[in-house]
N, C-alpha and C positions, 0 to 999 in steps of 0.2 A: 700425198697431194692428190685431192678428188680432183684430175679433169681428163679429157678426152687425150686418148694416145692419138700422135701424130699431126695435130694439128691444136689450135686456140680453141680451147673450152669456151661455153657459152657464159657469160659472165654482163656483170653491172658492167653499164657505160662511164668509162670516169676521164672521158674529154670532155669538153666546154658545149658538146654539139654545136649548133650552127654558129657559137659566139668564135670557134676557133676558126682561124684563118684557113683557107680550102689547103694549100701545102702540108700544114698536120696533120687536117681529117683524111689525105690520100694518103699520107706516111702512116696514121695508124690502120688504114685499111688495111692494106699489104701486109703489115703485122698479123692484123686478124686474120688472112685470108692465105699465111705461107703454109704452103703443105710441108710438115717434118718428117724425119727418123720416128716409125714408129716405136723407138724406146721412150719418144721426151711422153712424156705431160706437161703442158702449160695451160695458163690460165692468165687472167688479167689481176691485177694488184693492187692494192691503192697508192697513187703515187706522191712523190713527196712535193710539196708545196710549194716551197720557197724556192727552190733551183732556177726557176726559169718561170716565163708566164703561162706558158704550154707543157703537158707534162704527163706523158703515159707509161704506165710500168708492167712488165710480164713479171711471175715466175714460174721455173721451171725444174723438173727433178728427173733424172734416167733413171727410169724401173724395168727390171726384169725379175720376173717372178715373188710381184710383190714387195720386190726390194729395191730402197732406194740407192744407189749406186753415187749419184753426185745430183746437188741444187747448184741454182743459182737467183738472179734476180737479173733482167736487163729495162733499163729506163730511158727512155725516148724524151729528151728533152727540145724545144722549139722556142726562139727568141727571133722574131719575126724583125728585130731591127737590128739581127748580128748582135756576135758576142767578140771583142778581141782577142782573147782567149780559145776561143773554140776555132775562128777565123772562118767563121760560118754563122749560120743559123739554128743548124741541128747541132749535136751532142747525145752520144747514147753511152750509158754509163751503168758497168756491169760488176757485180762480184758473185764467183762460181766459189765452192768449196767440194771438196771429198774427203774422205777419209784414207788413208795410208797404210800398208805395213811398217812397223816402225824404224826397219832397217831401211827404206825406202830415202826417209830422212838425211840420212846417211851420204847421200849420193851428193855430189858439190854442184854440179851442173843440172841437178834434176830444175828449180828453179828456171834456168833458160833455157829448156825446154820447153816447160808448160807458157812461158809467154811464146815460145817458137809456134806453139800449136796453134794461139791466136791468130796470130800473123800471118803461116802458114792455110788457115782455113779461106783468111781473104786471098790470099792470092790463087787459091786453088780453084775459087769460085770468082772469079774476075772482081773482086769486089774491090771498089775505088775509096780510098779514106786518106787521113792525115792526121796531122798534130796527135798521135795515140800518145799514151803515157801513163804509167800502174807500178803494182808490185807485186810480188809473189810470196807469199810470207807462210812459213812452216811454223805448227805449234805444235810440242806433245803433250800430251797428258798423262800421268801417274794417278791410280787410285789407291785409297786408304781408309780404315777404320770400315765404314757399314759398307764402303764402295769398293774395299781388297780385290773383290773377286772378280772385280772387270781386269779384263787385260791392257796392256797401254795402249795407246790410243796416238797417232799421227795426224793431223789436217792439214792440209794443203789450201791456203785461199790467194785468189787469183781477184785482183780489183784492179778494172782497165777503164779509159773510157779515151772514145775517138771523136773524129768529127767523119763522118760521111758524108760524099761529094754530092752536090744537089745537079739532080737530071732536069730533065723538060719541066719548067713551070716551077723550079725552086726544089721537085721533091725529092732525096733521096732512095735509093732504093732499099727500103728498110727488110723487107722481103728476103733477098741475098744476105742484108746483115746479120737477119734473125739465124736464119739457115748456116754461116758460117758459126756462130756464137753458138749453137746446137750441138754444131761437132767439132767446140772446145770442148763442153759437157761432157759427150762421148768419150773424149777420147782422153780426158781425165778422171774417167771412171771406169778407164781400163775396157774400153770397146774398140774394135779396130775401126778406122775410117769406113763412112758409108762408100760403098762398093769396093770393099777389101785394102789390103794392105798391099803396098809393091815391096813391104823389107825394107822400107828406107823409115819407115814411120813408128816411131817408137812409141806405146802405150803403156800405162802404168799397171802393172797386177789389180785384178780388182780385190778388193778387202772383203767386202760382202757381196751375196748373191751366188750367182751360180758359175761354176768354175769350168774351164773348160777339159774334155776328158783327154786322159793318159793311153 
């Protein structure tokens, strides 16, 4: 993924500009303007269309040393006359994946974990949300014939989406959102939480990249 470590790569505009309602353009601000972990790279995305009338998308990928360690996608969606469903206005709507050891699979609780770590990011950073709801879904892979000589293959995909509390003026703090949603990425790609670990925080081994020494 070409874009700037630690923070939103310079990229196409792909809001409504001035036709979107001021609540959006200040929720995509903060988006553009959170300072991150500098493992992420992100960048803006094109978003999808029909979800909502407003509609801005990131993605993102933890590299260390070249290597991509875990992506994702997060999408900012806005319905300026409420949605029942959402029980709001905003709606942000994410799928992260990584790669596994395939013993890792294995493990019966690893699934609620990886949604604990969601949860666990917002409450760490005061961040206010509701109605969340996803899934956590494991897949392996086997190869065969011209593909023998890969090894198997584990993924981990994490698809959530919440509704975030709207502040002064209707806007969410999308900024905290981003920021927690960063060190989901992390911390399923086998990085300890930003400013260390207290031992209560479990991380996944990372598969690729660089290991830590003996």
């Amino acid at each position: 993924m070409a874009a700037a470590q630690g923070h939103l790569a310079d990229g196409a505009d792909n809001t409504d500009g001035d036709e979107a309602p001021l609540p959006f353009r200040q929720a995509v601000e903060a988006l553009r303007t959170a300072r991150l972990r500098p493992e992420m790279e992100i960048e803006p995305a094109r978003p999808p269309q029909r979800l909502a009338p407003f509609t801005y998308a990131l993605e993102a990928a933890v590299v260390q040393d070249d290597q991509d360690l875990s992506d994702g996608r997060l999408v900012l969606l806005h319905d300026p006359k409420g949605h029942d469903a959402w029980k709001g206005t905003f709606r942000l709507v994410t799928l992260v994946r990584a790669e596994l050891e395939p013993e890792m699979a294995a493990d019966p609780l690893l699934p609620e974990v990886c949604w604990s770590w969601l949860t666990g990011a917002f409450e760490a950073r005061g961040v206010d949300y509701k109605e969340p709801s996803g899934t956590v879904t494991l897949a392996g892979s086997h190869y065969f014939g011209g593909l023998a000589n890969r090894a198997p293959a584990t993924q981990i995909e994490i698809r959530a989406s919440w509704t975030p509390r709207e502040g002064k003026g209707g806007v969410p703090d999308t900024g905290a959102h981003l920021a927690a949603w960063c060190e989901l990425l992390c911390q399923i790609a086998g990085l300890p939480p930003a400013g260390g670990s207290d031992g209560a925080v479990v991380t996944l081994p990372q598969r690729r990249g660089p290991q830590p020494p003996h």
